[in-house]
C-alpha positions as CSV (number, residue, x, y, z in Angstrom):
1,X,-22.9,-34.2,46.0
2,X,-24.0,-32.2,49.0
3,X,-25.3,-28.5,47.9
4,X,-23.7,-25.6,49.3
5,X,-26.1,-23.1,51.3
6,X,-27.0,-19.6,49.5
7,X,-24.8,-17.2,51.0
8,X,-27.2,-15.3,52.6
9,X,-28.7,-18.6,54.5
10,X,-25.5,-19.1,56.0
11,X,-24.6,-15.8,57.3
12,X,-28.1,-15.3,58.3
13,X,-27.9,-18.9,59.8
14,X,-24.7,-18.3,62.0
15,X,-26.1,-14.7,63.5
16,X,-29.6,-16.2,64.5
17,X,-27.7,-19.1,66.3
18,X,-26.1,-16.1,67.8
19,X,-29.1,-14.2,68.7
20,X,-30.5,-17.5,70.4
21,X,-27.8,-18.3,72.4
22,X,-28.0,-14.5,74.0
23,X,-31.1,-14.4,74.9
24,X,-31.0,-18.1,76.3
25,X,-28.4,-16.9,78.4
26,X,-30.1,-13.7,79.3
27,X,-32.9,-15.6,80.1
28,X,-31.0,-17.3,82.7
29,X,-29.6,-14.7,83.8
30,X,-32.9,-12.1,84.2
31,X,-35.7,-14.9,84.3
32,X,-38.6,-13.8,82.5
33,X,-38.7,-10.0,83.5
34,X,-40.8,-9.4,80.2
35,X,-43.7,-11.7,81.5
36,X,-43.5,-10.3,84.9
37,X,-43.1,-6.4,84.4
38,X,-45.8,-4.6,85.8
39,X,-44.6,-1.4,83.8
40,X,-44.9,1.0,86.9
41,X,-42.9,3.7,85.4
42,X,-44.5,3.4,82.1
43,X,-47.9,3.8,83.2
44,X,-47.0,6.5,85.8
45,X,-45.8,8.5,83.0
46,X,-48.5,8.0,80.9
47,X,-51.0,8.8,83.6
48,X,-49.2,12.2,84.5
49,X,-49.2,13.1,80.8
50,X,-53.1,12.3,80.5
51,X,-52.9,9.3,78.5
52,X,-54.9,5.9,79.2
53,X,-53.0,2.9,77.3
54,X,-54.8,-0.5,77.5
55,X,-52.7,-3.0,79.5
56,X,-52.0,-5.3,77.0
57,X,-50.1,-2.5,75.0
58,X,-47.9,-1.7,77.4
59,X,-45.3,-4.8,76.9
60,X,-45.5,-3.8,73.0
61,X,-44.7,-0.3,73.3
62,X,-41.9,-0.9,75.8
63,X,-40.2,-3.3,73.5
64,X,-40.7,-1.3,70.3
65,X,-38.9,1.7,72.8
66,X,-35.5,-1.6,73.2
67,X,-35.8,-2.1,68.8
68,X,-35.6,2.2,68.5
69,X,-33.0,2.1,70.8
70,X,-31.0,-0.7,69.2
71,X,-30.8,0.5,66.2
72,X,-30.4,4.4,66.9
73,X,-27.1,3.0,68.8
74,X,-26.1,1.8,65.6
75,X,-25.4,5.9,64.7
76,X,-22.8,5.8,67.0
77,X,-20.8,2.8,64.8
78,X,-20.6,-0.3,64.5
79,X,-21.2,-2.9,67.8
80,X,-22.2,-6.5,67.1
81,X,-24.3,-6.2,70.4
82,X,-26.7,-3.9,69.0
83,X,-27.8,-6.0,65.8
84,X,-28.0,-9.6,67.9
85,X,-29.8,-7.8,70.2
86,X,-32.2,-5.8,67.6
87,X,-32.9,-8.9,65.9
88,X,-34.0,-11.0,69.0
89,X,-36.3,-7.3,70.0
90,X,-37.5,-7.2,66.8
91,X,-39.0,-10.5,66.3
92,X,-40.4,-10.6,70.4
93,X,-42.1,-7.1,69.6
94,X,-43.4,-8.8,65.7
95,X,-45.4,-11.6,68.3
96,X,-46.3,-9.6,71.2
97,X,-48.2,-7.4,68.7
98,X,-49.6,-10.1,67.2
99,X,-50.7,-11.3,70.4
100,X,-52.4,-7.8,71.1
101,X,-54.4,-7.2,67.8
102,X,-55.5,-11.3,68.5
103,X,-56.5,-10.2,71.7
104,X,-58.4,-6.8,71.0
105,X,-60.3,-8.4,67.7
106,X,-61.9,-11.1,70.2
107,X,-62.6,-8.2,72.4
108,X,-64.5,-6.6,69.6
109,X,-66.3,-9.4,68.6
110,X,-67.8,-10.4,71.6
């Protein structure tokens, strides 16, 4: 007999399928515009307000900025759009600040 899936697994199942095939397609679409972005704008700003930022936060910050936005959209009601894309900005900001705290504790061990 072949055991049904929790209900939560499922639906959580069918929207990350979901999420994957969006930013698959945005992928194609955009090409990797997160790898690439120089952050002009962002680091203009923050060099007219007075503030140095390392490098390697910039990506981070910008991409906590799309997960904020997301989900303040949400105050407006309801839009499918705005969770598929929060989930997919939430779990690329979870890494890339991964990758940063990786990167700045070999810093400050060497």
């Amino acid at each position: 007999m072949k055991h049904k899936k929790p209900n939560f697994e499922e639906n959580a199942d069918v929207t990350l399928g979901k999420v994957v095939a969006i930013y698959a397609h945005r992928g194609q679409q955009y090409a990797d515009t997160w790898g690439t972005c120089r952050f002009t704008t962002m680091k203009a700003v923050a060099d007219e307000l007075g503030q140095k930022i390392d490098d390697r936060c910039f990506r981070a910050l910008a991409s906590a900025a799309f997960v904020d936005m997301k989900q303040e959209r949400m105050s407006g009601g309801w839009k499918e759009d705005n969770m598929i894309d929060g989930i997919a900005y939430g779990a690329y900001l979870a890494e890339e600040v991964a990758k940063v705290k990786r990167a700045l504790k070999r810093k400050a061990t060497k």
